[in-house]
C-alpha positions in Angstrom: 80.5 -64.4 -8.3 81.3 -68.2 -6.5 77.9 -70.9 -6.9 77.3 -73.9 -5.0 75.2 -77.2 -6.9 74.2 -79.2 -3.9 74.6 -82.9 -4.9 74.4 -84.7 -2.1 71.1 -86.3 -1.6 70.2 -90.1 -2.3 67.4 -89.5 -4.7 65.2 -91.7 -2.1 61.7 -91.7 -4.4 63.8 -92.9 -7.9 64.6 -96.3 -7.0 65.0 -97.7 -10.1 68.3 -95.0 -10.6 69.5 -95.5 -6.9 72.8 -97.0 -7.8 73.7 -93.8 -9.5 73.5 -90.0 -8.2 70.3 -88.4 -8.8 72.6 -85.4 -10.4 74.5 -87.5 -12.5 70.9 -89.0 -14.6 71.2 -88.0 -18.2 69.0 -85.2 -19.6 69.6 -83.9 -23.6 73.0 -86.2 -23.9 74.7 -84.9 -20.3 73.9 -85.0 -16.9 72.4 -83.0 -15.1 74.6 -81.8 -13.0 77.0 -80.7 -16.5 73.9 -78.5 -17.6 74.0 -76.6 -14.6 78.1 -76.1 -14.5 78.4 -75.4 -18.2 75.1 -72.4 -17.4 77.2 -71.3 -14.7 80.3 -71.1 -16.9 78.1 -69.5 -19.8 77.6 -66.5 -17.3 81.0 -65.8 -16.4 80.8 -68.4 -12.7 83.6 -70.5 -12.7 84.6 -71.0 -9.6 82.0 -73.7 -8.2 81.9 -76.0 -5.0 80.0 -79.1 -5.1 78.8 -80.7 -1.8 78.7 -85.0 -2.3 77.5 -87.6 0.0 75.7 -90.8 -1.8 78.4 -92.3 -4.6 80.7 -88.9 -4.0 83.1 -90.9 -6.3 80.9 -90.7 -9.2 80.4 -87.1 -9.5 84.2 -86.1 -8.1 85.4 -89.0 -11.1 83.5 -87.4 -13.3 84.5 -83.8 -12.9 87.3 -83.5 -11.5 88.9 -80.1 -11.1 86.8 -78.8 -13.8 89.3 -77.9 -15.8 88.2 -80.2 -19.0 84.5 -78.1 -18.1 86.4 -74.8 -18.1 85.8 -74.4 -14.7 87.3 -74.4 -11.5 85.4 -77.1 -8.9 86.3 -78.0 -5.6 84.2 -80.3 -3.3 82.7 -80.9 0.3 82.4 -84.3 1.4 79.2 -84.9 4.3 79.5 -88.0 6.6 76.0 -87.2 7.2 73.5 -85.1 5.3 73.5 -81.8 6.4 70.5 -79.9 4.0 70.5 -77.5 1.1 71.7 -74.9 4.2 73.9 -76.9 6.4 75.6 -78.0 2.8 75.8 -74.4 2.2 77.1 -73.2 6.0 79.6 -76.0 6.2 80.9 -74.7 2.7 81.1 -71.6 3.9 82.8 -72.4 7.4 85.5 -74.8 6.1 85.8 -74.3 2.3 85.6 -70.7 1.4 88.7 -69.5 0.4 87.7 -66.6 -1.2 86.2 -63.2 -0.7 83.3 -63.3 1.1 82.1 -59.5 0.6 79.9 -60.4 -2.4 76.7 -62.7 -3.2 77.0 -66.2 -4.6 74.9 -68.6 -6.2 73.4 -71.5 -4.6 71.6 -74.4 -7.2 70.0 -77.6 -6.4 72.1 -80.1 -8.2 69.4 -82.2 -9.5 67.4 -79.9 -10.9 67.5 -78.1 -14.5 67.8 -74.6 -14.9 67.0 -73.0 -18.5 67.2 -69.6 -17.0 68.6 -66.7 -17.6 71.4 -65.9 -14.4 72.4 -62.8 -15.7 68.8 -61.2 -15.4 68.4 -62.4 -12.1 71.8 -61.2 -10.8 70.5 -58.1 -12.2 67.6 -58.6 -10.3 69.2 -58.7 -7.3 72.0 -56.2 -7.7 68.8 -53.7 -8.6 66.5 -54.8 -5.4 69.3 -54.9 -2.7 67.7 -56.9 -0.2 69.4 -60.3 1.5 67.9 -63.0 -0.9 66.1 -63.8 -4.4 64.9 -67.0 -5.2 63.9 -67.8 -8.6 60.5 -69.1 -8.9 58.1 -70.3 -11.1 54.2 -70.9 -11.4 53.0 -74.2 -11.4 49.8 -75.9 -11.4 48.3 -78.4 -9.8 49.4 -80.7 -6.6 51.6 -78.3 -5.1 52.2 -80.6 -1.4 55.9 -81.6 -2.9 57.0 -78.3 -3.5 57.9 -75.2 -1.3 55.3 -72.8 -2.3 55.6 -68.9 -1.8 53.6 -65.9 -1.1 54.5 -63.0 -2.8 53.8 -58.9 -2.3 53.6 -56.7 -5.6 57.2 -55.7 -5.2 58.2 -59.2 -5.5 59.2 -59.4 -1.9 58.3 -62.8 -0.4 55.9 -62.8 2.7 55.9 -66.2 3.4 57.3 -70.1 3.1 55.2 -73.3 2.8 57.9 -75.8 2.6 55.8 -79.0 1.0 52.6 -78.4 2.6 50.5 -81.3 4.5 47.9 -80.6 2.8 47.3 -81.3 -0.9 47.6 -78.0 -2.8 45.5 -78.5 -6.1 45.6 -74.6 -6.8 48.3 -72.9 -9.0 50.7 -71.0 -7.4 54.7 -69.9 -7.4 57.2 -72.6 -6.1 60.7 -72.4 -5.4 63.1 -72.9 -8.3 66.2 -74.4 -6.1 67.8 -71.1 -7.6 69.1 -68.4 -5.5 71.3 -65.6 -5.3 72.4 -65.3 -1.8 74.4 -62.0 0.2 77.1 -62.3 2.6 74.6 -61.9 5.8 72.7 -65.2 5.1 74.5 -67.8 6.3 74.7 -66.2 9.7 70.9 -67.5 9.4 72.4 -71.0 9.5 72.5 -72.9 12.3 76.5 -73.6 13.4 76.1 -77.5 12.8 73.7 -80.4 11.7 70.9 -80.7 9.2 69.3 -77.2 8.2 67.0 -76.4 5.1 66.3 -73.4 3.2 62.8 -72.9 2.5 61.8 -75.2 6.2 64.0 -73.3 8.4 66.5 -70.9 7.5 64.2 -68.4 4.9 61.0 -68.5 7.4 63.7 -67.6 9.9 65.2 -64.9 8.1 61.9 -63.4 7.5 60.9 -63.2 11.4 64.1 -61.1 11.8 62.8 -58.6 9.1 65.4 -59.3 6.1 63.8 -58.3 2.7 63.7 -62.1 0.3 62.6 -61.0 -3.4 61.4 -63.6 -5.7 62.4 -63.6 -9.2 60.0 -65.1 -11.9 62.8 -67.0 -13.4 59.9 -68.8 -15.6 59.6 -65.6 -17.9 62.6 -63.4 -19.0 62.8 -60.1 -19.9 61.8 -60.4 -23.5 58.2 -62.1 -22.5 59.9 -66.0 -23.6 58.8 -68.6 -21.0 61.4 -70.9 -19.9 60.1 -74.5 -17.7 62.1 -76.0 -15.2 63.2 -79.6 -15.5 63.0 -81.3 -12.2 63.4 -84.9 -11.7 61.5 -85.5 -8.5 59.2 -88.4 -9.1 59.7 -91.8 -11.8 57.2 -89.8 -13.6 58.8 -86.4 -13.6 62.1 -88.6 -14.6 60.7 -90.3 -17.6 59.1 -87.2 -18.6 62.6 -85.4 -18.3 64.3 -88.3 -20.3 62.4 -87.5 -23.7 63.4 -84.2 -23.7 65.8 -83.3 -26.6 
């Protein structure tokens, strides 16, 4: 299996780190964006593509080929930003050079993922439909999140990507996590910005393809695992005292 971290955005509401990629803040000695290549490497993913568009030299400098991560990484430079799916269909267009029969991995760079990929490989191998999405429940203000509905077979009925609104209820959010078949970016519009859970996951639903979500928040053995997001300056500093 290939993955994708999408690392392009400017980090627009962490001012104080703006001269520095929001993937590239350090979390537990590394950045984030390390945490995520070494889980992908843990699982047997080596083969990764990064997109970059604010400070691309800092990540690309910092990684290289991969080879000193055990990895294999290539990159995709934006002029412009193109969104979590017009990273991932511009990838896929000019930068795939592999086989493109099986699913791949798409992570959002600058979030944390203690999660276990093998289950939810297994998850999707076992459920055969288009998409899973790893999500997990949270509580409270829920209007900066994409919040899902969900059927008792774990099949996703519907996308509220950062509601209006404020949401002070609990409910299950998108992880930034997903394992992805071959049919999905045909979903993606050819060029230009696209996003996942605002255009291209509603859209795939109209058209009848089956999204599962995967409670990546609880594995198999019943132990609870929290994602580390660094959204806010609060959700940052919060992040940074973690050891």
């Amino acid at each position: 299996m290939k993955a994708i971290i999408l690392a392009a955005g400017r980090g627009e509401r962490l001012k104080a780190v703006n001269s520095l990629p929001k993937p590239m803040i350090m979390i537990k000695g590394r950045p984030i964006l390390e945490h995520n290549v070494l889980l992908f490497k843990k699982y047997g993913i080596r083969d990764i593509w990064i997109n970059l568009h604010h400070l691309p030299q800092v990540i690309a400098g910092y990684f290289r080929d991969g080879r000193q991560f055990g990895v294999n990484i290539k990159y995709s430079h934006e002029q412009t930003l193109l969104g979590t799916a017009g990273a991932v269909k511009k990838i896929w267009k000019d930068c795939w050079d592999c086989d493109r029969k099986g699913p791949f991995l798409v992570a959002y760079g600058d979030n944390l993922f203690p999660y276990r990929i093998d289950e939810m490989m297994g998850f999707q191998a076992k459920k055969k439909g288009s998409a899973v999405i790893a999500v997990y429940e949270k509580q409270g203000d829920l209007s900066q999140s994409g919040v899902i509905s969900i059927d008792n077979d774990s099949r996703i009925t519907r996308f509220i990507e950062k509601p209006r609104s404020k949401v002070t209820s609990s409910g299950f959010v998108n992880a930034g996590l997903y394992v992805l078949e071959p049919d999905v970016p045909d979903f993606i519009q050819e060029k230009g910005f696209s996003d996942f859970g605002a255009n291209v996951f509603p859209e795939m639903l109209k058209y009848g393809k089956v999204i599962h979500a995967f409670r990546a928040d609880k594995t198999a053995d019943g132990h609870a695992e929290n994602l580390v997001a660094v959204d806010t300056p609060e959700l940052l500093k919060e992040a940074m005292r973690l050891k």
